[in-house]
C-alpha positions in Angstrom: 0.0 0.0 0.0 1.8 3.3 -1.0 1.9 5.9 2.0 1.0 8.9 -0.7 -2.3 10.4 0.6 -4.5 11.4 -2.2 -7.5 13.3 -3.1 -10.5 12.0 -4.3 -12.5 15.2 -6.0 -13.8 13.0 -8.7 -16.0 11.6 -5.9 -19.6 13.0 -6.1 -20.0 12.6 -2.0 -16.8 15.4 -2.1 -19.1 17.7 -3.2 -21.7 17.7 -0.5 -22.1 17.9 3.0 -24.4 15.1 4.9 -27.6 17.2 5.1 -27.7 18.1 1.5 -27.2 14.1 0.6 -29.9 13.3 3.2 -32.2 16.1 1.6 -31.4 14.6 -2.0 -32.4 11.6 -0.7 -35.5 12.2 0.1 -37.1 14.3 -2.5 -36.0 11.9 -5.5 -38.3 9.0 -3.4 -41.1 11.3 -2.2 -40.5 11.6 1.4 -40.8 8.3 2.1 -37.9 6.5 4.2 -35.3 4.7 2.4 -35.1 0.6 2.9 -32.9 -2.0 2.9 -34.0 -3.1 -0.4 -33.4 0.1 -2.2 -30.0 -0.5 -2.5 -28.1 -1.7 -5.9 -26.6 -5.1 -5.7 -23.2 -6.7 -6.8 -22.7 -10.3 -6.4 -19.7 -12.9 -7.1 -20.1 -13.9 -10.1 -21.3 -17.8 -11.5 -19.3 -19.9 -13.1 -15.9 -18.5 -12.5 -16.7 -15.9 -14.2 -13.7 -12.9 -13.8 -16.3 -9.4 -14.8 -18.3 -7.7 -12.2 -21.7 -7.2 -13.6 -22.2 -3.4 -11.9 -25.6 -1.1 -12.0 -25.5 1.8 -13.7 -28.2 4.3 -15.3 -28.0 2.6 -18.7 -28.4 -0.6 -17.3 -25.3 -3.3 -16.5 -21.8 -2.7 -17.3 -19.8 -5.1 -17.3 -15.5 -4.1 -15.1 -12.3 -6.3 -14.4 -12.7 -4.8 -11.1 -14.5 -2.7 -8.2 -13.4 0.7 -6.9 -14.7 2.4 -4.5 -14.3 3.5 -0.4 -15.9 1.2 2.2 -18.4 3.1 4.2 -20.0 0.3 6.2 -19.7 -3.4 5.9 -21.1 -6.4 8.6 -21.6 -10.3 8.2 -24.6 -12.0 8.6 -26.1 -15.1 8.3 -29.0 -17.0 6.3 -29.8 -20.4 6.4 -32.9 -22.2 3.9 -34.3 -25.2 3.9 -34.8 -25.7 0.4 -31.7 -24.9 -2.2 -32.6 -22.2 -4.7 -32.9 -24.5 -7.4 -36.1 -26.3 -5.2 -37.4 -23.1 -4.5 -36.7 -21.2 -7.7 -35.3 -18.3 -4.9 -36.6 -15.0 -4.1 -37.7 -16.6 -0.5 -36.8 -15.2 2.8 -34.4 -17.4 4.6 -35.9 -19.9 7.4 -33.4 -18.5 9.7 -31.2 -15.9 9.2 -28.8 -13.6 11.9 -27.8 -9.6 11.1 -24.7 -9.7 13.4 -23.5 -13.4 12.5 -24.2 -14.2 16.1 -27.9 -14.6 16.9 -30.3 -16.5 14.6 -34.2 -15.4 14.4 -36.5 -18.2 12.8 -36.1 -21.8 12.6 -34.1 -23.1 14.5 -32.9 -19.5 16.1 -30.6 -19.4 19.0 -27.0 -18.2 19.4 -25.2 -19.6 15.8 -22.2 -20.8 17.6 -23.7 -23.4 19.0 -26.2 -24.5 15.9 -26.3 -27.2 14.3 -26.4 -25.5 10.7 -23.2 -23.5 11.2 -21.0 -26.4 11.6 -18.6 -27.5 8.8 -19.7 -30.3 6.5 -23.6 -29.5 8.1 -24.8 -28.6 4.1 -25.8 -31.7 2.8 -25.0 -30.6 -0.8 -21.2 -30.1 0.3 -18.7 -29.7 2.2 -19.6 -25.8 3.3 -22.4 -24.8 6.1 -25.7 -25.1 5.5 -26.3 -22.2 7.3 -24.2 -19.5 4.8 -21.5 -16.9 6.2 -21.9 -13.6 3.9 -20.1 -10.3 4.4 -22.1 -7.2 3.0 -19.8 -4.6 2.0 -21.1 -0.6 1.3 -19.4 0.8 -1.7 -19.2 4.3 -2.6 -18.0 4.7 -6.7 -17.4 8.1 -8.0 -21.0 8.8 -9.5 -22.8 8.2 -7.3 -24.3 9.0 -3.4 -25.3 6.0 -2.2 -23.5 3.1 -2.3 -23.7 -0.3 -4.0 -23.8 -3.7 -1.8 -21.2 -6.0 -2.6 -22.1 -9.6 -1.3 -19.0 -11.5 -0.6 -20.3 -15.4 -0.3 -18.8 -17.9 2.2 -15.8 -18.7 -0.5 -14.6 -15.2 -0.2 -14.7 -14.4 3.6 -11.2 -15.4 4.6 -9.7 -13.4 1.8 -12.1 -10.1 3.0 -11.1 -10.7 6.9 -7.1 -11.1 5.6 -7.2 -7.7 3.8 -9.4 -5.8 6.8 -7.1 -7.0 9.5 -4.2 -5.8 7.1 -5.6 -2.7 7.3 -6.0 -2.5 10.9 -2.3 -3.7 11.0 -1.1 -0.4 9.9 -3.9 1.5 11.8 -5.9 2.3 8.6 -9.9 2.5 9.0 -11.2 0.7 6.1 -12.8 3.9 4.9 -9.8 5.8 4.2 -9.1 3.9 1.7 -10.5 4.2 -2.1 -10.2 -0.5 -2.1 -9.9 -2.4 -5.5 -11.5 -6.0 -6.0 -11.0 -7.7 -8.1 -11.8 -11.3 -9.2 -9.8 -15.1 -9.2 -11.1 -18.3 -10.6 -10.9 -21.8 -9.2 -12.1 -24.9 -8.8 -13.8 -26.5 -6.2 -13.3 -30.6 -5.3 -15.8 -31.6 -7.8 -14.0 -29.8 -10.1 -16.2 -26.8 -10.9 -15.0 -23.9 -11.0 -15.9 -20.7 -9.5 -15.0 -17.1 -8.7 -13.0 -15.9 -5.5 -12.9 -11.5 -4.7 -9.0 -10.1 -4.1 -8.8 -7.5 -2.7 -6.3 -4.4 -2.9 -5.8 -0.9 -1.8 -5.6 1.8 -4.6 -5.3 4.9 -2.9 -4.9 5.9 0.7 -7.1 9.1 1.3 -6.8 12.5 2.7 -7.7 12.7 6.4 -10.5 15.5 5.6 -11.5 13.0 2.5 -12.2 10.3 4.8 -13.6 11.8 7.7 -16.4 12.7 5.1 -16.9 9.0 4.1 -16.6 8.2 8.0 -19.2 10.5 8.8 -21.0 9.4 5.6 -21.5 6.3 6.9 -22.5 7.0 10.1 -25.2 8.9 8.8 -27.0 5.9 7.2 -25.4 3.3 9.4 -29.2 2.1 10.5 -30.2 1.4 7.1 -27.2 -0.5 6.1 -27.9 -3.1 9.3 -31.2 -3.7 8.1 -30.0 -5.0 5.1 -30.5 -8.6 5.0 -28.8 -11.4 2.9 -30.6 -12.8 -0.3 -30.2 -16.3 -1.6 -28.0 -15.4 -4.6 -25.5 -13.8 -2.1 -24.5 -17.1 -0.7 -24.4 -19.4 -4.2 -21.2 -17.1 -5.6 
């Protein structure tokens, strides 16, 4: 990581202070408040595939790799019954845990100690049957809100390595602009699929991000709310 601090004016969130944001926010969707599923979605791609498929105006474009600061992230849990090919997705899980720590439905309870979150529980695999996911709040230079990135259960210990880098030098993770990008491999069976690397591409200035800091802060209890959807998990 290069110890040059930069500025990031190309940022549209460098050009407004929290209120105005807030204010923007809520005459584009009529007063109403803003929800968890509001938010644009990035997921791991199938396949092994190495090309983010990213949200825009136009519609998808397709990028070798993210770029953006980190204003919030947390891991959760989910855990279904049924695979998404039985239940053709879009359902709520059965159980499922905002902090990674405390399950609500069935079976509940502290996840630790469940059943579901032990290795080789998913009968499908090797993996949990009860899914680790870490949901990551981008913000890219066009825009005000961020994206979700959905890091699936293959992905974690890469995520955790590069965050605990970070805190190695005594960097918050949003004073950083990170890149991630995307490796393929294979799993035991032979498939292959797609596994996020992660980078830092600039370092910020301190007044840069104390904005995205505060930023995040801001809209910290909307980003908690936001809960884990099947595809997050099947990357």
């Amino acid at each position: 990581m290069s110890n040059d601090l930069i500025p990031i004016d190309q940022y549209m969130i460098t050009e407004y202070n929290p209120e105005d944001i807030r204010e923007i926010i809520a005459e584009n969707i009529g007063g109403q408040e803003m929800t968890e599923f509001d938010l644009d979605r990035i997921t791991i791609p199938s396949g092994g595939g190495l090309a983010w498929a990213i949200p825009t105006l136009d519609g998808e474009e397709s990028s070798q790799a993210l770029e953006g600061v980190i204003v919030f992230w947390k891991d959760a849990r989910a855990y279904w019954e049924q695979s998404m090919e039985e239940s053709g997705g879009g359902s709520p899980p059965d159980c499922s845990s905002d902090d990674g720590q405390v399950g609500h439905g069935d079976p509940g309870g502290l996840c630790a100690e469940c059943s579901f979150s032990k290795w080789e529980s998913d009968a499908r695999g090797r993996g949990q049957a009860c899914k680790q996911v870490r949901l990551m709040f981008m913000i890219m230079p066009d825009s005000l809100l961020p994206v979700v990135i959905a890091l699936p259960p293959t992905s974690l210990a890469r995520a955790r390595k590069h965050f605990l880098r970070l805190a190695g030098r005594g960097v918050h993770f949003a004073s950083v602009v990170h890149r991630v990008t995307l490796d393929r491999t294979k799993n035991d069976a032979g498939f292959p699929y797609s596994v996020a690397n992660f980078s830092v591409a600039k370092l910020l200035m301190p007044e840069d991000a104390d904005r995205f800091r505060k930023y995040g802060k801001m809209l910290e209890p909307i980003f908690r709310d936001v809960s884990v959807d099947h595809s997050d998990v099947e990357g």
